[in-house]
C-alpha positions as MATLAB code, in Angstrom:
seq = 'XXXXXXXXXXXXXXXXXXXXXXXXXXXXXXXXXXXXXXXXXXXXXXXXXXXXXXXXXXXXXXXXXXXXXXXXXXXXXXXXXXXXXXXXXXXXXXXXXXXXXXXXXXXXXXXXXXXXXXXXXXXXXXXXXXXXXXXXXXXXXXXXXXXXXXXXXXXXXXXXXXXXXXXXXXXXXXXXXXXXXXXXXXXXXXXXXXXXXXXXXXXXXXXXXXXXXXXXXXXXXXXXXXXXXXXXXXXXXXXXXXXXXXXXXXXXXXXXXXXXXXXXXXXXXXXXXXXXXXXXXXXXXXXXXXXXXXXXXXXXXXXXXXXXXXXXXXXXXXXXXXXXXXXXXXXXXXXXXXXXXXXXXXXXXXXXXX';
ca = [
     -53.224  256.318 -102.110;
     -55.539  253.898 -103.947;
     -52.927  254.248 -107.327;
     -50.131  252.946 -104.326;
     -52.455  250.188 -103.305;
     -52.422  248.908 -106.759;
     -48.919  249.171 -107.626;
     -48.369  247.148 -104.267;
     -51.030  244.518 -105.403;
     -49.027  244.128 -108.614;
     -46.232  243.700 -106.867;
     -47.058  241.100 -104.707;
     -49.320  239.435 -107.498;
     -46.158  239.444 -109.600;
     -43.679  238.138 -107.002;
     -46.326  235.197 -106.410;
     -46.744  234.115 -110.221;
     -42.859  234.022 -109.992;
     -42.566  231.941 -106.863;
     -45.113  229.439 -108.990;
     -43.427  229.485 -111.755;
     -40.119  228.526 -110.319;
     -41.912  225.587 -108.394;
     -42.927  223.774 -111.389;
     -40.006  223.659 -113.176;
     -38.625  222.385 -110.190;
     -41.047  219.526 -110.151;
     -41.285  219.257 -113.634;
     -37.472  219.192 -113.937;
     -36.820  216.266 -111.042;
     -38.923  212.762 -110.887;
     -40.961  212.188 -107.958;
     -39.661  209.573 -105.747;
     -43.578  208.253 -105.489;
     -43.309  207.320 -109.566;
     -39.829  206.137 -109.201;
     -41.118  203.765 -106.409;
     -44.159  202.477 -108.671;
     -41.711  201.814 -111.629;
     -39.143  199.717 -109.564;
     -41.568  197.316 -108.248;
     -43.121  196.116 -111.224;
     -39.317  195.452 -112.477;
     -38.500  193.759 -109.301;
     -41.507  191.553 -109.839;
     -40.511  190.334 -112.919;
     -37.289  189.638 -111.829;
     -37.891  187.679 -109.117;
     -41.021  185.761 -111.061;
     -39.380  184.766 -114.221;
     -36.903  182.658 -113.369;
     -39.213  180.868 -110.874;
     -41.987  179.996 -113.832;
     -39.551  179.169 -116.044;
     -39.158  176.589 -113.311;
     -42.535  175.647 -113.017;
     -44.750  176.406 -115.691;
     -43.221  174.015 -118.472;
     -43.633  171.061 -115.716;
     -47.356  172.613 -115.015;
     -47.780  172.611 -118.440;
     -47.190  169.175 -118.905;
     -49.566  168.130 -116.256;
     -52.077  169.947 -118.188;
     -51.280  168.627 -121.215;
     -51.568  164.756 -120.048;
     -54.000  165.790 -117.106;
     -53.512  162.650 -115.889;
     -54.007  163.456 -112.240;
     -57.919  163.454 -113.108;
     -58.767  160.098 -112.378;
     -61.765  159.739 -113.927;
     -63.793  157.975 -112.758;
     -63.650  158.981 -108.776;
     -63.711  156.769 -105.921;
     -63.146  153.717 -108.044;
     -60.965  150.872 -107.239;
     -59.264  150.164 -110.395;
     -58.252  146.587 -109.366;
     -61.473  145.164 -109.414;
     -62.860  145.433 -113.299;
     -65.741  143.559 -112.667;
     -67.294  146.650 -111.366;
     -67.319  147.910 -114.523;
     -69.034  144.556 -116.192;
     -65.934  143.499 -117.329;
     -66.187  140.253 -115.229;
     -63.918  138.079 -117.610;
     -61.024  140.436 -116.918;
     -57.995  140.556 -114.741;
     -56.211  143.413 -113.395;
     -52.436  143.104 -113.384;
     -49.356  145.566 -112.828;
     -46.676  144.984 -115.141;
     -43.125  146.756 -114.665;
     -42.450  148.763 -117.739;
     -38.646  149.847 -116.093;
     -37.227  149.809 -113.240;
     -39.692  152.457 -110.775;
     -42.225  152.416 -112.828;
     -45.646  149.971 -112.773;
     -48.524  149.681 -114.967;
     -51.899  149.075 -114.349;
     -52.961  147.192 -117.003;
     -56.735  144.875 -117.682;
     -56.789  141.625 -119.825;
     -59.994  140.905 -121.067;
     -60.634  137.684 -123.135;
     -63.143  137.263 -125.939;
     -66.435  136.709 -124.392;
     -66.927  133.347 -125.306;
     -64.784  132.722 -122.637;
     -66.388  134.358 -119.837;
     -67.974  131.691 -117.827;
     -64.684  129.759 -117.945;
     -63.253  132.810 -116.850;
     -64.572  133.394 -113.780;
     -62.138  132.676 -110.225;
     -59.083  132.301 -113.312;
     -55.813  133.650 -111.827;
     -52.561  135.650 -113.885;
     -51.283  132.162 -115.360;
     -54.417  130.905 -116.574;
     -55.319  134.814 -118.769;
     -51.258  134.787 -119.490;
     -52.009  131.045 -121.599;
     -55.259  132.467 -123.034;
     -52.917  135.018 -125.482;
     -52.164  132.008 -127.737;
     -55.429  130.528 -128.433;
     -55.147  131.834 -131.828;
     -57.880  134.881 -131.162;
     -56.625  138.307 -132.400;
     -55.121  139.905 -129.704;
     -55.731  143.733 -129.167;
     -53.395  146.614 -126.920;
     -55.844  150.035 -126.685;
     -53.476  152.978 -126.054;
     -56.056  155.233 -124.639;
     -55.492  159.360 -124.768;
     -55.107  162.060 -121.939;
     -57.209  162.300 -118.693;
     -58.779  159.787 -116.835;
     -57.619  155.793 -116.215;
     -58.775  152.532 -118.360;
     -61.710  152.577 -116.508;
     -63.402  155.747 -118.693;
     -66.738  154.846 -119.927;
     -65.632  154.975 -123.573;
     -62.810  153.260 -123.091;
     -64.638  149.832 -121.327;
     -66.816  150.370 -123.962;
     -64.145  149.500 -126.538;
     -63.055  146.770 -124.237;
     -66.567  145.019 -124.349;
     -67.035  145.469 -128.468;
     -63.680  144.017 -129.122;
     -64.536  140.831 -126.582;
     -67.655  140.816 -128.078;
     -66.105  140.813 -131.722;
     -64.086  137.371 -129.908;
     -60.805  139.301 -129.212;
     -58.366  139.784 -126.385;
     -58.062  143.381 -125.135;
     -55.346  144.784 -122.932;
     -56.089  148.524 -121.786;
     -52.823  149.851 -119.969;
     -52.613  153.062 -117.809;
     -49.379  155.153 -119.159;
     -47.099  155.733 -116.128;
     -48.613  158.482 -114.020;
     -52.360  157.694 -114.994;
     -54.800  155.663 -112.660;
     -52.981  153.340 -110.585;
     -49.595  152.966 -112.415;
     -46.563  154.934 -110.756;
     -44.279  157.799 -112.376;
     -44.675  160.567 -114.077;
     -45.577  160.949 -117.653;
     -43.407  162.087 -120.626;
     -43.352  161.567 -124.195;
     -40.146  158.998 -124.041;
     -42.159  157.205 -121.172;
     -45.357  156.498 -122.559;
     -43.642  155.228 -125.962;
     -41.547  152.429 -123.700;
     -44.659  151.735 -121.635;
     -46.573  150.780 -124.650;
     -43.612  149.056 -126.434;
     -42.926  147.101 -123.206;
     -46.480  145.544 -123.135;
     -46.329  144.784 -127.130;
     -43.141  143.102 -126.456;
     -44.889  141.401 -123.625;
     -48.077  140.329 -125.105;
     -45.858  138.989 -127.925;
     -43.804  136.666 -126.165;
     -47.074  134.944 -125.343;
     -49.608  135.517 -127.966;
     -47.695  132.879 -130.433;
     -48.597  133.055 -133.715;
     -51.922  135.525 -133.184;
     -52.511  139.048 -134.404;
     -51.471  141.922 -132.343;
     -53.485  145.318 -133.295;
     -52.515  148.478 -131.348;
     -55.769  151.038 -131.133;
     -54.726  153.827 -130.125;
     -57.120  156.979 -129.146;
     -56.199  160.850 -129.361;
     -52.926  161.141 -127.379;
     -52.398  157.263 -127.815;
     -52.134  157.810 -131.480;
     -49.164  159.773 -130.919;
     -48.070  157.112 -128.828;
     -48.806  154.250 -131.158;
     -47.219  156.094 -134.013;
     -44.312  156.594 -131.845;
     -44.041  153.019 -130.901;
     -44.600  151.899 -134.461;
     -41.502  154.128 -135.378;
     -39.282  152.668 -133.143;
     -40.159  149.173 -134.185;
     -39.759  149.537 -137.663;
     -35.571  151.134 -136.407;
     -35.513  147.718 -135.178;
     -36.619  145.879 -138.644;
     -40.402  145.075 -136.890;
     -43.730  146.179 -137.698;
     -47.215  145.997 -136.172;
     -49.397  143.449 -137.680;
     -52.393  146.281 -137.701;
     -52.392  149.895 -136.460;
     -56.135  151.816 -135.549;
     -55.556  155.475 -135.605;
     -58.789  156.715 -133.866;
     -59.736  160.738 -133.193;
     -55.837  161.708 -134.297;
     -53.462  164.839 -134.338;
     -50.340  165.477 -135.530;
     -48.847  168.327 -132.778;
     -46.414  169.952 -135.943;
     -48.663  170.231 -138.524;
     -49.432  173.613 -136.853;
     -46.041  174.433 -135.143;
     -47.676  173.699 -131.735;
     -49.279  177.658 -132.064;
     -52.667  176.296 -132.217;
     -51.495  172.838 -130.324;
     -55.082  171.557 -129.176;
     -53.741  170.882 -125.552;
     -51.632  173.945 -125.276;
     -53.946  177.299 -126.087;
     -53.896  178.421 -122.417;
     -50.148  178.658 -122.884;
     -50.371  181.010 -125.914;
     -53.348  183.006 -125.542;
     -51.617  185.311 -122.965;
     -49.502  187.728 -125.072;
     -45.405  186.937 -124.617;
     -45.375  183.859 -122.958;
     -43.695  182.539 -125.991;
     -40.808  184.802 -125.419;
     -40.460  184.955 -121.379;
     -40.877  181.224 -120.982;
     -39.392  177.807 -122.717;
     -41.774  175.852 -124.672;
     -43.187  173.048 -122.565;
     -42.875  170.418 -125.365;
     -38.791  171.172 -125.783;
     -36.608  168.228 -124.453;
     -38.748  165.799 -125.860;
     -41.521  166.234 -123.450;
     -44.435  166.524 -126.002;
     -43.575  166.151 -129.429;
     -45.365  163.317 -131.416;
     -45.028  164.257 -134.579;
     -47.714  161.426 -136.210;
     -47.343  162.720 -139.679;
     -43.416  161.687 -140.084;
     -43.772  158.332 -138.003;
     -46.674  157.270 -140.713;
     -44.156  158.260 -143.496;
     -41.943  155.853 -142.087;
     -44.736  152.538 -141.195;
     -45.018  150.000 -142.994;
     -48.185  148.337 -140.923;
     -51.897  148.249 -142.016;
     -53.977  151.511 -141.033;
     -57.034  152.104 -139.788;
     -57.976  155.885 -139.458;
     -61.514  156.265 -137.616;
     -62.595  159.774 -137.229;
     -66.274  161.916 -136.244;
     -66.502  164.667 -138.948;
     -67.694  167.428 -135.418;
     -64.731  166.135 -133.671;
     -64.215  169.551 -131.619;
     -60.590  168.486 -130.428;
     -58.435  167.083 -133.737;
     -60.434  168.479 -136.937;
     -61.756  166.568 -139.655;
     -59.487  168.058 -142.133;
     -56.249  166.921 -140.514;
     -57.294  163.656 -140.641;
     -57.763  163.775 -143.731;
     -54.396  164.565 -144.842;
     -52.515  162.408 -142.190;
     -54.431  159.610 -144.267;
     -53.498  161.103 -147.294;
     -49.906  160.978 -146.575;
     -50.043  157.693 -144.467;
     -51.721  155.855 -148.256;
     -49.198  157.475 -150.552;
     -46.273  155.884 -148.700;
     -48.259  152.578 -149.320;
     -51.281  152.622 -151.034;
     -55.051  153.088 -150.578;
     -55.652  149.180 -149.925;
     -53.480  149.190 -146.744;
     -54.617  152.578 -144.852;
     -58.316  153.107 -145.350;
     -60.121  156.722 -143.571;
     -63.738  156.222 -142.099;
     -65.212  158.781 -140.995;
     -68.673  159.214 -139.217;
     -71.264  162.078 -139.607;
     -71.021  165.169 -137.549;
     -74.872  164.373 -136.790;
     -74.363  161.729 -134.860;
     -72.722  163.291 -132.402;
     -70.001  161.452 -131.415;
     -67.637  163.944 -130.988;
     -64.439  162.726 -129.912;
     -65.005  160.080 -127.755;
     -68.453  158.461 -128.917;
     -67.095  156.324 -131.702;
     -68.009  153.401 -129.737;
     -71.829  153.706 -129.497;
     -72.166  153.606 -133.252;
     -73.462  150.269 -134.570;
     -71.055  149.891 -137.234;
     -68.149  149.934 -135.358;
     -67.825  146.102 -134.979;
     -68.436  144.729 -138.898;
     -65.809  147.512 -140.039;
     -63.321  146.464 -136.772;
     -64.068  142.601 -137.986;
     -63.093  143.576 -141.516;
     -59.989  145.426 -140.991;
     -59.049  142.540 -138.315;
     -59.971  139.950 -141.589;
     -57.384  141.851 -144.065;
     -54.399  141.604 -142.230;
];
């Protein structure tokens, strides 16, 4: 009986192995609906989410890249400069095109500050052709004219006994629209054209700073098309966005650093949005240059300086475009040019060679 017990056991045992066996290559053989599930909705995700960034992100991107809804400094009211000690200036708003109006300060040489004071539009308008060098700063991304650097190039260059006009680009501060590439090169070609048809026989410098180099390169390209050139171009803290095929673009790593953006999504500087390539508009001047540069700049290297100016002077020679550069110890970075002493006698010498 016991020899019948085991055969039985066997049996059985044997049956169940079978019965296992069978059920596994049935699951092994046909996909689970549960995976099949998990896969679709990742795929259904990306179709739906693609073609809505590739909507969005390129105009998010360009917000970022101008970041000109930071209005630095808050809670200030932009049409009174004389909060900002700049009480021998005027605030204006000049129309650029049609839609679009800039916020833009005149402030005369200092001299002139006590007469100045309770002058309206006219009286700052007939000031432009009192001989005194007459200076547009094209300032760079984030913030409005009333930036603490950028008053403090305002009051050296009134101190130095020049007029200074400090726009806002369309979209920044007070002035309306949106910005663009196109845009900010006809807002600052507008107010050159402006200044002048008033500024009679005086200088007119452009200073531009970081992004407003690309601008005043840009603008200084499209008036030498026309047969024109600026009496003086300052180049200060500047970039050239294709010197490094926009991979390592200084305002656009948090578009490449996530792996395939590149290849989901169109580039954010395509259509003209963001090119300014500095490098090939200085190939093409023809105006006096002024490169100004802090050797620990953390935003536009040293080193591409550098060679911008080493292009710019071999188009015309080392007499005419002149580099100088501050120590990294000083710690200007790459908006502290202003604080350093020696700003004003090398401004008052480039002004004297033109």
């Amino acid at each position: 009986m016991t020899r019948k017990r085991v055969v039985k056991q066997d049996g059985s045992s044997s049956a169940a192995s079978e019965a296992q066996k069978s059920e596994r290559v049935q699951k092994e053989g046909t996909p689970s609906r549960w995976w099949l599930k998990r896969g679709l909705l990742p795929l259904s995700l990306i179709f739906i989410l693609v073609p809505v960034l590739q909507k969005i992100l390129p105009e998010l991107i360009q917000h970022l890249v101008y970041t000109h809804r930071i209005r630095l400094p808050f809670f200030v009211d932009l049409s009174q400069p004389a909060d900002f000690s700049l009480n021998h200036t005027i605030n204006m708003y000049l129309t650029s095109e049609e839609g679009i109006s800039l916020g833009v300060w005149h402030t005369v040489p200092e001299s002139q500050w006590k007469e100045a004071q309770g002058k309206d539009l006219a009286w700052y308008q007939n000031t432009l052709s009192n001989g005194n060098p007459v200076f547009i700063y094209l300032h760079g991304n984030t913030g409005t004219r009333a930036a603490p650097h950028r008053v403090g190039v305002s009051k050296i260059l009134s101190a130095l006994g020049y007029h200074v006009l400090v726009p806002d680009y369309r979209g920044f501060g007070d002035s309306t629209g949106e910005p663009t590439e196109a845009g900010l090169t006809t807002d600052a070609l507008y107010l050159y054209n402006w200044v002048k048809a008033r500024s009679g026989d005086s200088l007119v410098v452009i200073w531009g700073h970081s992004l407003g180099t690309g601008v005043a390169t840009n603008a200084a390209a499209k008036l030498i098309e026309k047969g024109e050139v600026f009496d003086g171009v300052m180049l200060e803290g500047t970039f050239d966005t294709t010197q490094h095929e926009m991979l390592i673009h200084i305002f656009s790593w948090y578009y490449w650093k996530f792996p395939g953006c590149g290849y989901l999504f169109p580039e954010p500087w395509a259509d003209n949005k963001l090119v300014f390539p500095s490098v090939e508009n200085l190939k093409k001047m023809r105006s006096p240059i002024l490169f100004l540069h802090s050797e620990d700049d953390h935003v536009a290297p040293i080193h591409d300086v550098q060679q911008m100016h080493q292009v710019a002077a071999s188009v015309q020679n080392a007499e005419r475009v002149r580099l100088v550069s501050f120590e990294g110890s000083l710690g200007y970075l790459h908006n502290g040019l202003y604080r350093d002493p020696r700003l004003p006698d090398i401004i008052k010498k480039f002004v004297l060679s033109l």
